[in-house]
N, C-alpha and C positions, 0 to 999 in steps of 0.2 A: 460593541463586541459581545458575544454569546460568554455565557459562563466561564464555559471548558477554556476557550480562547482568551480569557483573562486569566486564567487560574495559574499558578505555579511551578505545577506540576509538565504542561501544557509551555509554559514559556522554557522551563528547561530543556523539555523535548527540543525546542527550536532551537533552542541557543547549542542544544548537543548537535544538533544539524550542522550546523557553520562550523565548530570544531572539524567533526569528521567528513564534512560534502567531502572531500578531493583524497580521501580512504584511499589508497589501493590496492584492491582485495589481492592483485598476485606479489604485490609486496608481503604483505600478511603474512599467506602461504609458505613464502620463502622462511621467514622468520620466525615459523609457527609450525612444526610439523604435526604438533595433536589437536591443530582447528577445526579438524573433524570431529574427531571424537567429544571435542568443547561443542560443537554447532551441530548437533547429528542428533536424534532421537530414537531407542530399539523399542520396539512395540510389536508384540506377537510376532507378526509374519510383514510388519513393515516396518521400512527403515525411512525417517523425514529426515535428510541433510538440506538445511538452510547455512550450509557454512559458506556457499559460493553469495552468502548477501552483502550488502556494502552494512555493517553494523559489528557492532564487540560488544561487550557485557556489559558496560554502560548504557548502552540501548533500553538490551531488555530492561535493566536496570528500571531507568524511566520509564517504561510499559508497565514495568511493575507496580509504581507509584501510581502511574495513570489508572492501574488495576483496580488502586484504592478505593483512589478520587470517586470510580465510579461503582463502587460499590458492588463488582464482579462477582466475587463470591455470594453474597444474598442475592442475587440475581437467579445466579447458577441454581441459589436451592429453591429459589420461588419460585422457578420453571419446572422443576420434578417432582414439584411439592403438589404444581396444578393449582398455585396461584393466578390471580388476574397480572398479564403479563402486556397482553394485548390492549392497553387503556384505549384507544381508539373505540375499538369495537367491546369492552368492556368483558375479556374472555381470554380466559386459561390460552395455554400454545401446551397441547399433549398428544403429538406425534410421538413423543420417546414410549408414551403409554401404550402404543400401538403393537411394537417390538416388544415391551417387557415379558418375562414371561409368567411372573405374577403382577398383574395390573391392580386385583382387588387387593391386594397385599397391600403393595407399594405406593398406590394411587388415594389413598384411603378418603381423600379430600373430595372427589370428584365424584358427579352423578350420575355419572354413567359406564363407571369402570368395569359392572359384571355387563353391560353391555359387549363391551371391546369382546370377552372373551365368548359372548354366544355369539358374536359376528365370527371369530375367528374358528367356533367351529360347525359354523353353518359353512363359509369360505371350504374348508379342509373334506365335509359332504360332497358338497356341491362339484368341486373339482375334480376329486376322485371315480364321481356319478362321471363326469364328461370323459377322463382320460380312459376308463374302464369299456367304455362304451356303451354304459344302460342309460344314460339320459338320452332319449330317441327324438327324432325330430317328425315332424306331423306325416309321415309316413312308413312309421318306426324304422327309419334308418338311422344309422350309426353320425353323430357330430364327428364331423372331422377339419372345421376349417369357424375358426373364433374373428370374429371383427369388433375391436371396440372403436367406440366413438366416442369422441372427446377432445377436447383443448386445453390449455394451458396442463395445468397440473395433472388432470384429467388423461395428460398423452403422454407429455415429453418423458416422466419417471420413466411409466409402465414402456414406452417403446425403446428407451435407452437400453434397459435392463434388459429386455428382452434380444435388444442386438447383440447386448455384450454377452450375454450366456447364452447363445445359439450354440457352442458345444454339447448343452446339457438339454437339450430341446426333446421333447415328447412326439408322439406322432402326429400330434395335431399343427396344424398350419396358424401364425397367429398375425394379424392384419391391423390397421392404426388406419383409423381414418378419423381426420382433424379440420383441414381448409372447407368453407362455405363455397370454396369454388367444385363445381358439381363434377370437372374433372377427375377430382381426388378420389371418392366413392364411388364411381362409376368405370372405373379402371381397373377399383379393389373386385366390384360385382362383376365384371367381368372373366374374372378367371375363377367364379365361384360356381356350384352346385347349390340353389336354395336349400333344399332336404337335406344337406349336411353343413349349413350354416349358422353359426351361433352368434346375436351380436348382442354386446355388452356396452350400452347407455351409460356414459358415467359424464353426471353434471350435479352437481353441488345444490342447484337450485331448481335444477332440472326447466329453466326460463333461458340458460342462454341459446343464442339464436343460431350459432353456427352448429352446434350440436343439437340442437332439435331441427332445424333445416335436414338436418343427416339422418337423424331420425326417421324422420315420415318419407324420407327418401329410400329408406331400405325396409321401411312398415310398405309402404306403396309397391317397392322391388318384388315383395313377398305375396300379397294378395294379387299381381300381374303372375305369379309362378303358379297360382293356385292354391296357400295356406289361406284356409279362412279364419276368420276373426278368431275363433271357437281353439283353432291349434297354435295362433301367433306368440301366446305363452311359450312354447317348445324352441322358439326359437328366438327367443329375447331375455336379457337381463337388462335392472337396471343398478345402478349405483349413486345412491340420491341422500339429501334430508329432508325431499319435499315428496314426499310417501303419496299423497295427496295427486299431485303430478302426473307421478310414472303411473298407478292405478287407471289416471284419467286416458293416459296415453294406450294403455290395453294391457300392462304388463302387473301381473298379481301378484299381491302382497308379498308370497313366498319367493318368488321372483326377484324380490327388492332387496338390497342389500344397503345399510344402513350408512352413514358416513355422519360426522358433526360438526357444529360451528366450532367447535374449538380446534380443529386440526385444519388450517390452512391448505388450497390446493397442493401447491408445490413441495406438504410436506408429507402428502396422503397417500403415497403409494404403499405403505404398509400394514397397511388398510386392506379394505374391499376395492379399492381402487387397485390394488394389485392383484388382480383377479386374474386379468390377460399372462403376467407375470409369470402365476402359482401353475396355470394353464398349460404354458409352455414349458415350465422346465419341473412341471412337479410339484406336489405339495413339501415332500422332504427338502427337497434343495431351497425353495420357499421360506421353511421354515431356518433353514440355515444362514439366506440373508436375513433374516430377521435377526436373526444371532448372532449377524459379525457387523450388524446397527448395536444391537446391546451391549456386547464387547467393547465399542467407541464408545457409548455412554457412561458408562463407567469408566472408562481411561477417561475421561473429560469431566466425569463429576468428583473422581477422586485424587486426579495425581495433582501434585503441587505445579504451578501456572508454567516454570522454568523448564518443567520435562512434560508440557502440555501440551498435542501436535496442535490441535485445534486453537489453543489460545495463543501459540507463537505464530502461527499461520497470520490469523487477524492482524497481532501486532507490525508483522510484515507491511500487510496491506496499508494498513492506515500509516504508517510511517512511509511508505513510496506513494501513493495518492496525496497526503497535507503537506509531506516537504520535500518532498523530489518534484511533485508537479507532474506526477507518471501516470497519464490520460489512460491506461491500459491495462491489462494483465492476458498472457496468454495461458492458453491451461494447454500442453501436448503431450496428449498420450500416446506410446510409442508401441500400442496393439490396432489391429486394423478392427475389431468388434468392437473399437472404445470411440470408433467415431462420431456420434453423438455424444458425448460427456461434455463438449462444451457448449452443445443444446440447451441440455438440464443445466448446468449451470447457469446458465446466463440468466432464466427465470429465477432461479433457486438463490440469486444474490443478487441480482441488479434490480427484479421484483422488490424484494427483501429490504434492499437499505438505497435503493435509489430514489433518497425524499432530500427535501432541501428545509423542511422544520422538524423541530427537535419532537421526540413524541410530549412535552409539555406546549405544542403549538408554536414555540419559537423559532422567527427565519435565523437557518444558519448561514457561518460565515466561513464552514471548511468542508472540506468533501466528503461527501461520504461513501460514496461509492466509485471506483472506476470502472472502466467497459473490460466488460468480460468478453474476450473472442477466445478462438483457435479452430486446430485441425490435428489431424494426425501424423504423427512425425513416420516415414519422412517425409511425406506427402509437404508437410507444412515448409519444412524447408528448403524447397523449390518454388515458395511463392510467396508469401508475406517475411518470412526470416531476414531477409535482407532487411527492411529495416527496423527490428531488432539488434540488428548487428549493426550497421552503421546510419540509422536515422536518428533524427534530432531528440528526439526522445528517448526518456528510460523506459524499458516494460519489461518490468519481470516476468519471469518466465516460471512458469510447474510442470518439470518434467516427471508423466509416471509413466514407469517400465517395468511391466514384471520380469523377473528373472529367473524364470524357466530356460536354466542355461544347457543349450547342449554342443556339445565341443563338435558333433558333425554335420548339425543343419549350418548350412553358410548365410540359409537367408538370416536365422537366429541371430550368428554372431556380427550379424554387418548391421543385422537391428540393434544392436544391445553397442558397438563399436559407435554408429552415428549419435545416440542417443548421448553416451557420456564426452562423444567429443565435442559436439554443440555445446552444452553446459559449461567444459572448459574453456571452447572457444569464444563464448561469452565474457568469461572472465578473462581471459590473457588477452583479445586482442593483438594485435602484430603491430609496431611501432614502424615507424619510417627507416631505419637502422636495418630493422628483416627483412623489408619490404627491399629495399636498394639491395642487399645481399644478394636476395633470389633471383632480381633481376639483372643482375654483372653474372650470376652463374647459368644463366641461359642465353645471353651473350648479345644482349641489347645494350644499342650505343648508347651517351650519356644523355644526350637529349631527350630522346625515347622514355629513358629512366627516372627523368626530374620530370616529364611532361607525365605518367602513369602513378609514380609515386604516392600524390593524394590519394587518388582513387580507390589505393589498394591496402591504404593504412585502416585498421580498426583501430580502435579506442579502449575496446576492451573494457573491462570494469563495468560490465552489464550483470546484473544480480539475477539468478536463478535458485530456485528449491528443486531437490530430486527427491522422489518419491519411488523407494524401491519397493516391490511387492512380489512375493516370491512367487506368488502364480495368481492368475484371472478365475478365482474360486465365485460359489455365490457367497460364501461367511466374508471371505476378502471385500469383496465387491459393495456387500453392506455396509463395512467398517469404512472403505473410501468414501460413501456418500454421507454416514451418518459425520465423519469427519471434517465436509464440506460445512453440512449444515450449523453444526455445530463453532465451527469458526464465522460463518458468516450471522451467529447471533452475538458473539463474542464482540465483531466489530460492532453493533447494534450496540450493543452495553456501552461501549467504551467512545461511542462516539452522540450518547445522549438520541437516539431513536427508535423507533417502533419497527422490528423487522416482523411484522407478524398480521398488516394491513397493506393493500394495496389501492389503495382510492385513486391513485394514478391511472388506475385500469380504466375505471369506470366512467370516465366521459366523455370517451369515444364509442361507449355502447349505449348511452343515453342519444347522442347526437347520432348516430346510423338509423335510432327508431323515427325521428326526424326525417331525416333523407331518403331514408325508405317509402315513407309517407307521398313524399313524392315525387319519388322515382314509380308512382302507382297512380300518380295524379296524371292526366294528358297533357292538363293547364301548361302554359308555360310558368317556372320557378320563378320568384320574385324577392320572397320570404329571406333569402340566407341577404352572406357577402357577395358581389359581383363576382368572385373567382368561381362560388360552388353553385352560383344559380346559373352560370355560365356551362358549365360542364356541365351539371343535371340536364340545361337547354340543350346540350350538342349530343349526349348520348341519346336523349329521346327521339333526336332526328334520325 
């Protein structure tokens, strides 16, 4: 048995499990009329109620201890301090440095802090140059249409953000191209204008392969339209730490926009990687998600753990993941721009803590991560809800809704009526008692009514968190991601791992360079397993 799993703290949590498994929350409620106000949290412009969860103050309670155990608090400050946090890779985690708005201030430990703020205002140039109109393209026409390329962290932030603030959108057009299938950026090229084409390279190491495939594919697009070598500047950035690289690839120095090993993809949109971002809706508004990231950082470095959204959030999770057995979590937001958030998510924490040893190298023996899905509500509860509501399974559920209420849009209030009645629907369930009522008052015989009965009982007592937010701001919009992140380092702490490497990724990109090899070769394959020398053999034919 691993540490944690022996520890005492750890045996309590379970032994509190078997007290309260068969909790039931509408019992509670009945019993409880200020459960809210006990399990709810105010915070600026959001409201977190986890009171519809299967837990009572004994919970937290033991979360709290757990808190100890693991040593949360000097964790918390050795991450903003720009301590080595990342043992794996032997390197600070300072995204929060990104957002601050005095880095050299605050950051005083790290080497590269007045960096951050001459990228941030080379960024605030550069953008301004593009939305303005005097950055020209190799025929001094006007940019009017932005393409970034990129993958993982590289995309999912910058295009999420970008869907969800298309309210606040600039005149310029802005594009995400990501898949190695040549579909994707040839579809984007398709409705473009080269001479008014921006594209913005953004690779970390500027080597991975689906983004440089994309690369030379739109460097190639360009010199077919007529840009020669001499103008391909005008119409490219890169966003790299391999300076060396992008130079080689044609794009100059001035060009290059700087990114570091210490800020991980998935947590680099705050950055120069948020360039597409800044692009589309402004540098002001830009700078305002930045500001309602730094709002959440400070609500999570300084409020005590009990009224902390980010640290009850985690404790949630790891208490339905190690002893519910709850394979899942859905994230549904109940805006139709928010339809990507459980994109980014699903990188931003199943990347993050989907390891199975502890960051001291030890196999663990309890989860640590469960599967992040979703959709957009209501979309979502006309297809997977069903079994949330009555499959074998618990999965809790995050509903967020902003509440931009207005008493005459109908579509408004039928979003904001589905939204909070699911949540409760969760919770109460319908017993076999209501289920037989309804159906003697629509006037089906008894046979009928014992043969339908199962079918239409819930169970009820399915835990969800509501996340109210009073509008789809970009400050809001920051504070909800930095809030994510911030909880899914929390479970990281509390469950003994490294959320800040991802060596999972990588050997599947070492084995492609392999199969690529020869999938180039005429020979017949011989080299792998009979599954992949087989397939190699039949695509070549």
């Amino acid at each position: 048995m691993s540490k944690l799993t022996e520890s005492r703290v750890w045996k309590d949590l379970n032994e509190h499990y078997f007290n309260i498994k068969h909790l039931q929350m509408k019992e509670i409620f009945h019993y409880d009329e200020d459960r809210f106000e006990k399990f709810s949290i105010k915070w600026n412009n959001f409201v977190y109620d986890y009171s519809k969860n299967r837990v009572n103050w004994d919970t937290i309670a033991y979360f709290l201890e757990l808190s100890k155990f693991q040593r949360l608090r000097f964790k918390i400050s050795d991450m903003f301090a720009g301590k080595v946090i990342n043992v794996t890779e032997n390197r600070p985690a300072l995204h929060t440095a990104l957002r601050d708005p005095n880095p050299v201030e605050n950051y005083s430990g790290i080497g590269f802090k007045q960096n951050i703020v001459d990228t941030r205002i080379k960024m605030e140039k550069v953008v301004k140059s593009i939305i303005k109109g005097e950055w020209k393209g190799h025929r001094n026409g006007q940019i009017k249409n932005i393409v970034n390329i990129g993958i993982g962290g590289s995309d999912l932030g910058p295009k999420f953000i970008c869907e969800a603030l298309k309210d606040y959108h600039t005149e310029l057009k802005v594009y995400f191209v990501s898949n190695i299938d040549r579909r994707d950026i040839n579809r984007v090229m398709l409705e473009l204008n080269p001479e008014e084409t921006l594209f913005i390279i953004t690779s970390k190491s500027f080597k991975t392969q689906e983004t440089l495939q994309n690369a030379f594919t739109a460097k190639n697009w360009m010199q077919r339209s007529g840009v020669s070598l001499e103008d391909m500047p005008k119409h490219f950035i890169a966003v790299s730490t391999n300076i060396n690289e992008c130079m080689n690839f044609g794009i100059p120095k001035e060009n290059i926009f700087e990114m570091w090993d210490a800020i991980g993809g998935r947590y680099s949109l705050w950055g120069a990687v948020g360039l597409p971002i800044a692009l589309q809706i402004g540098w002001s508004n830009f700078t305002k998600l930045l500001d309602g990231a730094y709002q959440m950082d400070m609500h999570f470095k300084d409020t005590s753990y009990e009224s902390n959204i980010p640290v009850i959030m985690a404790y949630l999770d790891i208490w339905y993941a190690n002893f519910y057995n709850s394979p899942g979590k859905a994230i549904i937001p109940y805006n139709n721009d928010m339809a990507s958030f459980a994109d980014y998510l699903q990188q931003l924490e199943m990347e993050s803590n989907g390891k199975s040893v502890s960051a001291k190298g030890e196999k663990l023996d309890y989860k640590t991560k469960n599967i992040i899905f979703g959709g957009i509500g209501t979309n979502a509860q006309h297809s997977f809800f069903q079994l949330i509501h009555q499959g074998s399974h618990i999965i809790p559920v995050d509903f967020i809704v902003f509440s931009d209420y207005d008493a005459n849009d109908n579509h408004n209030q039928k979003l904001l009526a589905n939204v909070l009645a699911q949540s409760r629907a969760l919770m109460q369930g319908k017993d076999k008692q209501q289920v037989r009522e309804e159906l003697i008052s629509k006037g089906l015989e008894e046979k009928e009514i014992e043969t339908l009965i199962p079918h239409k009982v819930f169970e009820g007592n399915k835990p969800s968190s509501t996340i109210l937010i009073n509008d789809l701001t970009p400050k809001n919009l920051g504070s909800l991601i930095a809030m994510y992140e911030h909880k899914t380092f929390v479970e990281s702490v509390l469950l003994g791992i490294n959320a800040f490497d991802q060596w999972g990724v990588e050997l599947g990109k070492e084995m492609a360079d392999d199969v690529l090899e020869e999938l180039y070769n005429k020979e017949n394959t011989v080299q792998f397993d009979s599954s992949t020398n087989s397939l190699i053999n039949l695509i070549k034919k």
